[in-house]
C-alpha positions in Angstrom: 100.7 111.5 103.0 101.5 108.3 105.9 104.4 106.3 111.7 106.4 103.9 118.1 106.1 104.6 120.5 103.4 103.9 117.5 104.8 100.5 118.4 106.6 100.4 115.0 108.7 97.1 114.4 111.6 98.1 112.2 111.9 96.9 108.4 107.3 97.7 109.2 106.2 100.4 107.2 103.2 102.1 106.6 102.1 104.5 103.8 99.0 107.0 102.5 97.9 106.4 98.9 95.4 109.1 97.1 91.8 109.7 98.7 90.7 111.7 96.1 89.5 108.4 94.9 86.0 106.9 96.0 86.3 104.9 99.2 86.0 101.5 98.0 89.5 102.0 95.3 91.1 103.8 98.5 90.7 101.1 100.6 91.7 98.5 98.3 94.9 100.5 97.6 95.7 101.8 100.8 95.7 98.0 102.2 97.7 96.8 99.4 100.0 98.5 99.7 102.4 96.4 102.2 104.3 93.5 101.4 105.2 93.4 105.1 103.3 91.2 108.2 101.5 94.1 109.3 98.8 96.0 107.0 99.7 99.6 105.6 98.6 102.4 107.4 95.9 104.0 105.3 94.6 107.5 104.6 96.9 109.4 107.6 97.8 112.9 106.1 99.1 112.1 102.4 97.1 111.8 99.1 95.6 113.8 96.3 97.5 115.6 93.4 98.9 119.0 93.7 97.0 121.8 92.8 97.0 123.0 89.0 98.5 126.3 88.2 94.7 127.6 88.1 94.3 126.6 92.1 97.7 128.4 93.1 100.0 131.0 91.0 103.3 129.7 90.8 103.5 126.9 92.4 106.9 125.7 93.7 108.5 123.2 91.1 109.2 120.0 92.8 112.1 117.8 91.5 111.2 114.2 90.8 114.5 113.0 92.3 117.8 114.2 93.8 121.3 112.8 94.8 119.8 109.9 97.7 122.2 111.2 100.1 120.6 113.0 103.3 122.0 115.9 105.4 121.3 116.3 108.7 120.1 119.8 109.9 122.8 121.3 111.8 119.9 122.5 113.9 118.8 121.7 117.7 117.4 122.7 120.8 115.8 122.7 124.0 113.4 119.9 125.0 109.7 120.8 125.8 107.0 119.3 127.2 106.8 117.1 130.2 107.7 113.5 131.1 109.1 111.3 128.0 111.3 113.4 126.0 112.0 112.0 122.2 114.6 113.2 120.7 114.6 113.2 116.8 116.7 114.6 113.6 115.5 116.1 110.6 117.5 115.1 107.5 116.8 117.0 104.1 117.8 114.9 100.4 120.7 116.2 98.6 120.2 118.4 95.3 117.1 120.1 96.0 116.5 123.4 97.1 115.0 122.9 100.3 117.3 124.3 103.7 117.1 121.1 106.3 117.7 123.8 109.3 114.3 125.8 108.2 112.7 122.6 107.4 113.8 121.8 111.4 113.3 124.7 112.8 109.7 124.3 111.1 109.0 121.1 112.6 110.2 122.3 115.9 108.1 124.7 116.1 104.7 122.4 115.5 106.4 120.2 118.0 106.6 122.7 120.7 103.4 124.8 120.0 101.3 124.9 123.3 98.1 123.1 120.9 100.5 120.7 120.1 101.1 117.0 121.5 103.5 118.5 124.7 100.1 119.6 126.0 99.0 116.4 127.4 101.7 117.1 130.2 103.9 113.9 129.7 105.3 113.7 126.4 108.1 115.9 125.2 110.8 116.3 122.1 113.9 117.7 121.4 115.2 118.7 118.1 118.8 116.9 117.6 121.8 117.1 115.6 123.7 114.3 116.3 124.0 111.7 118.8 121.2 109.2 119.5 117.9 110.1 118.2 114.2 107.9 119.1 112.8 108.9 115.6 114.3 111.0 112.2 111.9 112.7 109.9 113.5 112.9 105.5 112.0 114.9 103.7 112.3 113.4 99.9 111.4 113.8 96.7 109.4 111.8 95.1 111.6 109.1 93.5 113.4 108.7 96.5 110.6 108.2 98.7 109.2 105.3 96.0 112.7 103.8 96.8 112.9 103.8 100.8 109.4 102.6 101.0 109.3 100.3 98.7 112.5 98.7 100.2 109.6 98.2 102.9 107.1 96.8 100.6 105.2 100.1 100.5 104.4 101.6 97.1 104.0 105.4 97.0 104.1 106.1 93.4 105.9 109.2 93.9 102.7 110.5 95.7 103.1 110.4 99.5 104.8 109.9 102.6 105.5 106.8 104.2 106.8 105.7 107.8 109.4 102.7 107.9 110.9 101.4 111.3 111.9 104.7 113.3 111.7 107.3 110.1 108.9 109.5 108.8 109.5 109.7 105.1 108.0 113.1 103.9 107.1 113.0 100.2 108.8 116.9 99.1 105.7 116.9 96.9 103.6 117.1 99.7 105.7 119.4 102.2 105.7 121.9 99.3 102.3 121.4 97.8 100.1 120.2 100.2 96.7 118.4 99.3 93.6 119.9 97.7 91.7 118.3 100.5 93.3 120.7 103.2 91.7 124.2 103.0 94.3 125.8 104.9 97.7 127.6 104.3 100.6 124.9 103.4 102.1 125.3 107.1 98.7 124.3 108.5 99.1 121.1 106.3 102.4 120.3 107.7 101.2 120.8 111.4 98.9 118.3 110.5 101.5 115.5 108.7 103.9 115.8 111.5 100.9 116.0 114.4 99.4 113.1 113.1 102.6 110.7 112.4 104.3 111.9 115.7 100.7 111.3 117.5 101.2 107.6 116.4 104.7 107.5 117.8 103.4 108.3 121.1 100.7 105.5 121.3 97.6 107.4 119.3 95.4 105.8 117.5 92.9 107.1 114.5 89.8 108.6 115.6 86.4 109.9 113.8 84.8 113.1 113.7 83.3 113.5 116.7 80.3 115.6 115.8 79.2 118.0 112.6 80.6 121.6 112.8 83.6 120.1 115.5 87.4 120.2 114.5 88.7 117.0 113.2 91.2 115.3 115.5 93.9 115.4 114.2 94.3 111.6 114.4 91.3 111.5 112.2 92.6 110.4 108.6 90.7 113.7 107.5 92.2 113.8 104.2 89.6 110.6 103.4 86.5 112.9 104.2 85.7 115.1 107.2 82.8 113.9 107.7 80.9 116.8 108.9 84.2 118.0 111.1 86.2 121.2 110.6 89.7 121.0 109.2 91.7 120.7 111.9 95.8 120.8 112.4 96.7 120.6 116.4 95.9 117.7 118.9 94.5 120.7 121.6 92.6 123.5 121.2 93.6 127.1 122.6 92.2 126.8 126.0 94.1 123.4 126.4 91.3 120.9 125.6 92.0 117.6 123.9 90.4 117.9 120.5 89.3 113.8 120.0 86.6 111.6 118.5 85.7 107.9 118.9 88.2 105.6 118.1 88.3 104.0 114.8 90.1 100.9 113.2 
């Protein structure tokens, strides 16, 4: 599942491709995947199939494709954190049964958690519903995320997320189901897409495990491998540490 300030050029998009493949067929997909001038943004928070019926009862059915239209949450609220304050929407596709104010208030929340990026003391958000907004997140299904990103030259296969221009498009597959390769509750997996796509968006670049037994930044593209590194969901830890590795290309 892939997103600036990340420095994002619009009509540039960027896209995760499945890492439960060996590294080498990864690679090769992940960087074919744009048709742009930049290269795709590979292995950031998307990939893997969703867990059979045997790994979860009753998993939530996911509809392969709804009406292409997009409702904005009638949801907002106070700006926190420090300094730069972005303000962003949250749009949810029409025809599936997902409520774009929970799916806001959600994302709200990771956004404004004391671990999360507002810790750093100079960035800040503020959940929107109208009016101008620095980035939107759309939450998709499947065959409408194929479409937007492949407008962009990105092919998703109906798998992941993607990021084009100022939107994070969130695969519903993956919002719902989350990865194999997380071992953690499915709102610990979106803590993690939105941490690591919004930690782009404010100049972050990927990092490495920084040691066996540490937690994974969550810049790392942990759903390639952690390396030795615990699963790890928020860019601070609880004493207000910055939890980072070496940078990586």
């Amino acid at each position: 599942m892939a997103v600036g300030l990340i420095m994002v050029t619009a009509g540039v998009g960027y896209a995760t491709w499945n890492h439960g493949r060996n590294a080498d067929s990864a690679a090769a997909i992940d960087h074919g995947l744009a048709a742009t001038t930049a290269p795709a943004r590979d292995g950031d928070t998307g990939g893997g199939a969703p867990p059979s019926a045997t790994d979860k009862a009753d998993p939530p059915k996911v509809p392969v494709s709804g009406t292409g239209r997009f409702s904005t949450a009638d949801a907002s609220g106070k700006a926190t954190g420090h300094g730069t304050i972005r303000r962003y929407k949250v749009e949810v596709e029409g025809g599936i049964d997902l409520s774009a104010a929970d799916a806001a208030h959600e994302i709200a929340a990771i956004l404004a958690n004391p671990r999360g990026w507002t810790a750093d003391g100079h960035d800040g958000f503020q959940l929107v519903s109208s009016g101008r907004a620095d980035f939107v997140v759309k939450i998709a299904t499947p065959d409408t995320v194929a479409d937007i990103c492949g407008a962009a030259g990105l092919l998703t296969r109906g798998e992941v997320n993607c990021d084009v221009g100022s939107t994070v498009v969130v695969n519903l597959k993956r919002w719902l189901l989350g990865s194999p390769e997380f071992k953690g509750p499915i709102e610990g997996y979106r803590a993690l897409i939105i941490n690591h796509e919004v930690g782009h968006r404010i100049g972050h670049g990927h990092e490495g495990c920084p040691g066996p037994g540490k937690p994974a930044p969550v810049m790392m593209q942990q759903i390639k491998g952690l390396n030795g590194c615990r699963a790890n969901e928020w860019p601070y830890d609880a004493k207000g540490t910055y939890v980072g590795g070496p940078g990586v290309e």
